[in-house]
N, C-alpha and C positions, 0 to 999 in steps of 0.2 A: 645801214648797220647789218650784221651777220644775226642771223634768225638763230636762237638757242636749236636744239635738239631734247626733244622733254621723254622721259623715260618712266617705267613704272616700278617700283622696287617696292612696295609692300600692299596688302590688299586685306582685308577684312570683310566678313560677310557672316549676316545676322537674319537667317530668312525662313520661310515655313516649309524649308524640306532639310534644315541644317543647321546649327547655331556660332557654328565657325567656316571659315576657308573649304578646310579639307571637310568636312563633313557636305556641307553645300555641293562642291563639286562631286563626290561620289556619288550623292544622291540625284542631281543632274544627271550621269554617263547610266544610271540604273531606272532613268526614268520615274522617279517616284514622283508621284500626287502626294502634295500637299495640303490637300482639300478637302476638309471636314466640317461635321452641323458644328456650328456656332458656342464655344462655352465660356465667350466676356456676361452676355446678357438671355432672356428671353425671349427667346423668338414668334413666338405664338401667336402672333399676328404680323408677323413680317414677311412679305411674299419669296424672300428669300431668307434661307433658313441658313445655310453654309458660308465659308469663307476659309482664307488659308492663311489663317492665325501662324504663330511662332509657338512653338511646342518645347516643355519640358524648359521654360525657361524661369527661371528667379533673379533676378536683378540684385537681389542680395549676397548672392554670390560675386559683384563687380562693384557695386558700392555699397555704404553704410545707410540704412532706412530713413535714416532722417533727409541724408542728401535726395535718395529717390523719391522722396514724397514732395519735394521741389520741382520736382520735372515730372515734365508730360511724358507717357511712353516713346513718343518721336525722338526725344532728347537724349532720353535712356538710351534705346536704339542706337542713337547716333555715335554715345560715348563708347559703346559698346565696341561697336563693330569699326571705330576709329583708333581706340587703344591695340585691337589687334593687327592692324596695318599698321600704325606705328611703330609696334615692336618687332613683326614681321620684316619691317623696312631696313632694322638695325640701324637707324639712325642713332647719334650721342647725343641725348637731351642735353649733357652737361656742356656741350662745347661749342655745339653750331651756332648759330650768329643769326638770334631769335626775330631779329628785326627783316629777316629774308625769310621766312618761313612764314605760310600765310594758311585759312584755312576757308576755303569756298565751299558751301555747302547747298544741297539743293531738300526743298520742300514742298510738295506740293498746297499741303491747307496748314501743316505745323500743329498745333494742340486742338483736336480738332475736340478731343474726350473733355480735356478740361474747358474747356469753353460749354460742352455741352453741363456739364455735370454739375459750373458754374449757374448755368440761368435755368436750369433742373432746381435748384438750393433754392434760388429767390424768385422762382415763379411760385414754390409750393411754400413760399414765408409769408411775412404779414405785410409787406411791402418796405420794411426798412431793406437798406444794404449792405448785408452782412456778406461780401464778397473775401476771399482771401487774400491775402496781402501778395500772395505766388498765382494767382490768380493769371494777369498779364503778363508776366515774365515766365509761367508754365505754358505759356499759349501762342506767345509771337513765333514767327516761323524762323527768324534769325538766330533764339537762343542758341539752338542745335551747334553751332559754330562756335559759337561763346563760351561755350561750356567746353569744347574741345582746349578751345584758343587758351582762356583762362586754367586748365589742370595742366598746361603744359606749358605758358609763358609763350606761346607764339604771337607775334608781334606784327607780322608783318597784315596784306589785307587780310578781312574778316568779314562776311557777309554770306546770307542767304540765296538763291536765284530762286522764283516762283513763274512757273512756265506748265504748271498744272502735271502733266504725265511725263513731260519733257523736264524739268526741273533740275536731275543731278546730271543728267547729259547736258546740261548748259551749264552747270556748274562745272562739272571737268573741262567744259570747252574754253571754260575764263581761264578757270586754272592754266591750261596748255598755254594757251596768249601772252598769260603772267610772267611765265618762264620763258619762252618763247625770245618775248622785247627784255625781258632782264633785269625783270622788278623784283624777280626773286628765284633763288634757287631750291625750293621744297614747300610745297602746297601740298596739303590733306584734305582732299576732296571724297566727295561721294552725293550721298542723300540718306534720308529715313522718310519713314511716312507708317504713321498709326490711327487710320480712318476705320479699325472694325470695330465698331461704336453705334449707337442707335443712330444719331443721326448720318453717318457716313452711310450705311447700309441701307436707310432710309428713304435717305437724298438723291441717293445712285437709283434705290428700286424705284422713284419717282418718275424718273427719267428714263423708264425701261432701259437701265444700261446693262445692267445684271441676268447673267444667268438663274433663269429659275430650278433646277435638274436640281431639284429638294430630293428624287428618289435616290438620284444616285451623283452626291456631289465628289465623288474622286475623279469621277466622268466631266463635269464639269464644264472645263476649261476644254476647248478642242476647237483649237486654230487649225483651218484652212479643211474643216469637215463642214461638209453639208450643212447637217443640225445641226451646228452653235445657235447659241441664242443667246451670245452675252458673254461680259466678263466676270473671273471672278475675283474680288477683292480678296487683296492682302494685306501685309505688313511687314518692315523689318526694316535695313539697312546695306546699305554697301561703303565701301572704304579704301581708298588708292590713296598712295602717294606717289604724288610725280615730281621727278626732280631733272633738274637740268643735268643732260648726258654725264660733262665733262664733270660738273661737281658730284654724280651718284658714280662714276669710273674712280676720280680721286682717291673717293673714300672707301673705295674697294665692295663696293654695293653689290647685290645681286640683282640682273634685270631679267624683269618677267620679260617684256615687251616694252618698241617703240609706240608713242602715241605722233600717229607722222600729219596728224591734222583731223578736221571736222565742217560742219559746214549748217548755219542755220536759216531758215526760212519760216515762211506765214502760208498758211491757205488763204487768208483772205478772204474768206467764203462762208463760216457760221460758225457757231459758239461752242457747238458739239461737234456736227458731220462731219466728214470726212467729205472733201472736196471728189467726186466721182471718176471728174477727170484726172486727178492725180498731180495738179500743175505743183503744189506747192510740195510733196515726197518729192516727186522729179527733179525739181529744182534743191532740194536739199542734200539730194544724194549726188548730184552735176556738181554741187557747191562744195561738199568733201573730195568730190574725185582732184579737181581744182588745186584746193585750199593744202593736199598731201602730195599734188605733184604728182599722183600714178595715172595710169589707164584704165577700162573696164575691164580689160582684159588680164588685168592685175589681182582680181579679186576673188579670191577663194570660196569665202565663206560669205552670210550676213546673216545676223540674229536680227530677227524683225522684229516692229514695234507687234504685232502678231497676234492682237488683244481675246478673240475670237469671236467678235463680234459681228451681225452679218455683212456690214456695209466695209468696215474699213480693213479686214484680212485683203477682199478680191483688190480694193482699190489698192492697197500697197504693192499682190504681187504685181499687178498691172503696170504699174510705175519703176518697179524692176527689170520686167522687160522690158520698158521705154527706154532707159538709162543704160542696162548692158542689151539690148539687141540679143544678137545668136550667140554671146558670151555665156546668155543667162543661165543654161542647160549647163553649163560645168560649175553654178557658184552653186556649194551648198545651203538651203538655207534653211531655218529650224525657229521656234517659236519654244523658248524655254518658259513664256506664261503658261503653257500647256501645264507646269508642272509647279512652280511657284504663283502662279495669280498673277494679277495686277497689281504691284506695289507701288505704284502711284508716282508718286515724286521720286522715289528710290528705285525706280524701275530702271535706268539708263544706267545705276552704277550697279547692280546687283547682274545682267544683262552685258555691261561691259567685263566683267572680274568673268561670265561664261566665255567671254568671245577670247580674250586673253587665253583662258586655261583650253580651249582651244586649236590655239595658236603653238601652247606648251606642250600640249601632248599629243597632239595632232586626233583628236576626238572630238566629235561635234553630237552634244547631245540629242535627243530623238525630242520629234515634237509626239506627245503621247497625247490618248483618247484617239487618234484620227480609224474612225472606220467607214466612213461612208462619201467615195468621192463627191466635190464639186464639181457640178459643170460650168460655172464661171471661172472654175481655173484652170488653166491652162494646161495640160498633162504633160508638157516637154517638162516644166519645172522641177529642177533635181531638191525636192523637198524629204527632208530629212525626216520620215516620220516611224513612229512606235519603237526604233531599235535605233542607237547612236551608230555614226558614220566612222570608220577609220579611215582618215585620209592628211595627207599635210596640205598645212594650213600656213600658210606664207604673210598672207592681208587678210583681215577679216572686217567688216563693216558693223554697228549696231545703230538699229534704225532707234527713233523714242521720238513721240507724236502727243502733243496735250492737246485737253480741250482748249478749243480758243483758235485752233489752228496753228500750234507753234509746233515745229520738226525741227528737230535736230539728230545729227548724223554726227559717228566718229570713228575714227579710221586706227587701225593696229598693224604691225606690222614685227614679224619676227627680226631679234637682233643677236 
């Protein structure tokens, strides 16, 4: 059988330097931090005090209070930044053929607050269980889709992926498949993730996974500098819709970009680290080169997984030179966690909508904070840092790596 061609025609984005598309992307080419002290909770005894919260948002501006007090902020997020791709998309709610329309969504932990906030209630009760009835259906990682699927009658598949950090990059990559083999012509993918929360902040500073730079959190986040010491956690959402070429040309669609494939893989190797030697990046970016049909020499740009943490920055760009050789020095490449965080499960779709707008304007955002070289990296590496790059962008790559060792890789390509 003839393999579809999957396309991207609407996009949304809900994140801590933007609360729409366009907002987001300016605030990317301008380089802003997103990175401020902490104001869900108290911090006063938390060794990290900052994170890159979403700003200036109310939810009651996008639904009615009652509905929002049924969902988790993940969910919210999700409807959020899903409604604006979908109307972005210009698709006709009233007429497409709901049974082909599906909606794959990625999560890294899903209600992470309510779960907390839940066993918060009844560890400080008398021991009966006075749990809420929204309790469990605020907190599974799957609603997020559900809630899309159900406001709009979409019919077709419907599920979550949970891959930790990787999560909506394996979400868009079912999606592409879906369309692809011709189970359907219009998926609304992406992810959300709302981990700045006691125990999310917590759980992470338990783990030394977090940056501590309490003096100066706009500094933070600084992929592929010397002194990183950590990620910093975020929150928000991202939102695509992708649809089969020939059905998004019919209906006179507007494409951002092709999605010309992707490619996933395992470390293998631990529950957090980052494999040293690189085998499973390597192999997951071999498996996109592959799985789209191009060459190394095909690739312009890649937005890295780029966390700024000290082990897995060197080992990813290590595995870039492994994969492009002497190509490597012309592919740009940039870490936009420098400026939005670590958004967890949402991190591959908020990451991909940059590498797209990219590809559109031929702009490749700066990775900011970088002041002080590494000597583990490499210095031929054409890394994009503190000031965006003007250059075209033909192919672009976005890396996305969870704990547990899952990579996943996806490929773009101007059309």
């Amino acid at each position: 059988m003839e393999l579809k061609r999957v396309v991207i025609t609407g996009m949304g984005a809900l994140t801590p330097i933007g609360n729409n598309l366009q907002e987001y992307w300016e605030a990317l080419k301008a380089g802003k931090s997103g990175s401020a002290p902490i104001t869900y909770f108290d911090t006063e005894h938390f060794k990290t005090k900052f994170a890159c919260e979403i700003k200036n948002f109310n939810v009651t501006d996008f639904m009615d209070r009652k509905e929002a007090r049924r969902m988790d902020r993940f969910a919210q997020y999700a409807l959020v930044a899903g409604d604006e791709a979908i109307a972005d998309s210009g698709l006709d709610i009233d007429s497409i053929d709901k049974y082909r329309v599906g909606v794959i969504w990625g999560a890294g932990i899903g209600g992470l607050e309510t779960f907390q906030e839940e066993v918060k209630a009844f560890a400080a009760g008398n021991g009966v269980p006075r749990f809420n009835p929204f309790f469990i259906p605020k907190m599974i990682a799957d609603i997020a889709p559900a809630h899309i699927s159900i406001k709009y009658g979409f019919m077709g598949p419907n599920y979550t992926t949970v891959s930790a950090c990787a999560s909506s990059a394996n979400a868009m990559l079912d999606a592409v498949n879906y369309i692809k083999l011709g189970h359907c012509d219009v998926i609304v993918t992406g992810g959300s993730e709302a981990a700045v929360a006691q125990a999310g902040m917590g759980g992470f500073n338990a783990m030394h996974a977090l940056s501590t730079r309490n003096e100066s959190p706009e500094t933070a986040s600084r992929p592929f500098d010397a002194t990183r010491d950590g990620f910093v956690l975020g929150e928000g959402a991202g939102a695509l819709v992708l649809e089969d070429y020939e059905y998004a040309k019919a209906r006179g669609a507007k494409i951002y970009a092709e999605v010309i494939g992707g490619g996933f893989s395992s470390d293998a190797y631990h529950i957090t680290a980052p494999d040293p030697e690189g085998r499973g990046v390597i192999a997951v970016m071999k498996n996109t080169l592959h799985n789209a049909g191009i060459n190394p020499e095909d690739v312009d740009h890649i937005n890295t997984h780029g966390t700024s943490t000290p082990l897995g920055d060197v080992a990813e760009l290590k595995a870039i030179k492994a994969v492009f050789g002497d190509h490597t020095s012309n592919i740009s490449i940039n870490s936009t966690k420098s400026m939005t965080g670590h958004l967890l499960g949402a991190a591959g779709a908020i990451e991909s909508i940059a590498s797209v707008m990219a590809i559109i304007e031929g702009i490749i955002p700066p990775t900011i904070n970088h002041t002080t070289r590494d000597e583990n990296i490499d210095p031929s590496l054409r890394l994009v840092l503190n000031k965006p790059e003007i250059r075209e962008v033909n192919v672009a790559l976005s890396n996305t790596f969870g704990f547990g060792g899952h990579n996943c890789c996806l490929a773009f390509r101007k059309i």
